[in-house]
N, C-alpha and C positions, 0 to 999 in steps of 0.2 A: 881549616883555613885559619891563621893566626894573622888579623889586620896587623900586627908589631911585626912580625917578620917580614912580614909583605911590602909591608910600608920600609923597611930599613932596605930590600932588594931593590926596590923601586930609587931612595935615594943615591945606594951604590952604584945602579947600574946607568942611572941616568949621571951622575958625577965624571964616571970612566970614560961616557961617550964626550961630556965637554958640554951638556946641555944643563940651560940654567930649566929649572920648572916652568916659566913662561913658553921657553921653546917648545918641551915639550906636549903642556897645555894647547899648545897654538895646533901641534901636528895630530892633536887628539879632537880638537874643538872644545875645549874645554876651558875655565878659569884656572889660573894657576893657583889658586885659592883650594881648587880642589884636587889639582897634586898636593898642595901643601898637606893639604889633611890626610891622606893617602899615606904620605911617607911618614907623618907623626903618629901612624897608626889611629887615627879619629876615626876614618874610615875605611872603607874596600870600594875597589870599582865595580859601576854598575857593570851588570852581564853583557851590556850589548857591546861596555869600550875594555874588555880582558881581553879579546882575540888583539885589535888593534896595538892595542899597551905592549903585550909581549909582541910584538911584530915591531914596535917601533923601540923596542930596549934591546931586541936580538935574540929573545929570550923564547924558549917555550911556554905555553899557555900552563903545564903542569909546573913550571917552576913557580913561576908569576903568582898560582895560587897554594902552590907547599910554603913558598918562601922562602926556597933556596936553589938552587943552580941545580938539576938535575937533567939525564941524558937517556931518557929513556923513548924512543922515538914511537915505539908501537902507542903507548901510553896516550901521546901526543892527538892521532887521528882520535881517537875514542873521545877523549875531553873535548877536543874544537866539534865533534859531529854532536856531542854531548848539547855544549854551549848554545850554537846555533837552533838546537831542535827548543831548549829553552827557553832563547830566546824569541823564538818564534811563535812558542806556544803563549809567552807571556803581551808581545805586538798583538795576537789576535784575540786576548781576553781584551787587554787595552779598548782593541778596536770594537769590541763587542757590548763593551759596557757604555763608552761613548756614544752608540750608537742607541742605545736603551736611552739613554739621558736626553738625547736630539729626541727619538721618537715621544718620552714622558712629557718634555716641555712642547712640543710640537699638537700633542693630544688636550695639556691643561690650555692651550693659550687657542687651540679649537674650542675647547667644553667655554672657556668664558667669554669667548666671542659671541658662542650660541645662547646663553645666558644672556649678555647682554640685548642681542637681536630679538631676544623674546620676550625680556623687558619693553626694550624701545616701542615693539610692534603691539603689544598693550599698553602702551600709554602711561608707562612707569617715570616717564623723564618729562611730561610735559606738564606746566605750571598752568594754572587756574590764571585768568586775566579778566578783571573786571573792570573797567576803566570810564569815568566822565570826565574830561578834561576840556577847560572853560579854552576858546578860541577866538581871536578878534580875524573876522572876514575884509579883506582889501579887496578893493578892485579899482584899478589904473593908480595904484599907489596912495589911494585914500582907504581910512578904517570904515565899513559902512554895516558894518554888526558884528554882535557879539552873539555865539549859539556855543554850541558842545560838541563837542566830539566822542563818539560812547565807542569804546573797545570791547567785545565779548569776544570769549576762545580761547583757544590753551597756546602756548608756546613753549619751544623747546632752544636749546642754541641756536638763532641764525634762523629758524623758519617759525612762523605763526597761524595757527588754523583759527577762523572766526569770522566775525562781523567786525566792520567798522566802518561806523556813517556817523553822518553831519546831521544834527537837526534841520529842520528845513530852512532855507535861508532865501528870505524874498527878494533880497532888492541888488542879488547880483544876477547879471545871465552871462554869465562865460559857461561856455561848452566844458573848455578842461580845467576844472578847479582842482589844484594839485595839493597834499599835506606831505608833513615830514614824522611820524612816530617812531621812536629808537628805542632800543630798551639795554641798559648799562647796568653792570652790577650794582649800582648806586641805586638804580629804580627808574624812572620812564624819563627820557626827553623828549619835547614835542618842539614844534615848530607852528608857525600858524601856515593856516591856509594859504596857496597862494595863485 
């Protein structure tokens, strides 16, 4: 196969018929970019668009790849059953390698999930929390002491295992005394009781 011969058939043939390279790019699916290179001998066409090409120039598949006008028709079956078996052998490597690469990445992104879950599930993500944090006590909108607030436990993103109590506080009796503890990459916010 001589890309220069091929490439000059290609611009002959598509000249005769009255087709600019865009047309015939269009009727191929292809950019006309790469009939350009085709016919300047840069390249050859892949396997799967030589049947179509000579189909769409009028041309046999053994010309299209000698590079010149030839009429031998026996010749003809052989190359296309030729092409086709190639190209098919080469679609199911394609698809066979593809298929290796989904299952590779399908396997590592299992292996580091399980990694991770085995971390998590021992206690590899959760922070140490020690905490006394000074709190002024309201009740009916008046301050009526100041006590602590002690955090002990670990936490992790969004959940916290531990303790967390009030020293004792005498001089309110509300049943539900509510607090606010947040924890922000910056370090603790608290809130007072309320």
């Amino acid at each position: 196969m001589d890309k220069s011969k091929t490439g000059k058939l290609i611009e002959q043939l598509r000249k005769e018929q009255g087709m600019t390279q865009k047309q015939l790019a269009e009727k191929l699916h292809i950019s006309d970019r790469t009939v350009s290179k085709w016919e300047r001998g840069v390249g050859f066409p892949d396997i799967s668009l030589v049947e179509p090409l000579a189909d769409a120039l009028n041309i046999s598949v053994v010309s299209l790849i000698r590079g010149e006008v030839s009429s031998m028709p026996e010749e003809e079956a052989s190359v296309r059953s030729a092409i086709s078996i190639i190209y098919r052998n080469a679609k199911q490597k394609f698809l066979k390698n593809l298929i290796s690469i989904i299952a590779s990445v399908v396997i590592a992104v299992g292996f580091v999930w399980f990694i991770w879950a085995v971390l998590d599930y021992n206690g590899a993500f959760l922070k140490d929390v020690s905490l006394s944090v000074p709190v002024t006590v309201y009740q009916d909108g008046q301050a009526v002491e100041e006590s602590t607030v002690t955090i002990e436990g670990k936490r992790a993103k969004g959940t916290f295992s531990g303790t967390f109590a009030i020293d004792y506080v005498e001089k309110t009796t509300r049943d539900e005394v509510q607090g606010y503890v947040g924890w922000g990459e910056e370090g603790v916010e608290y809130d007072y009781l309320r």
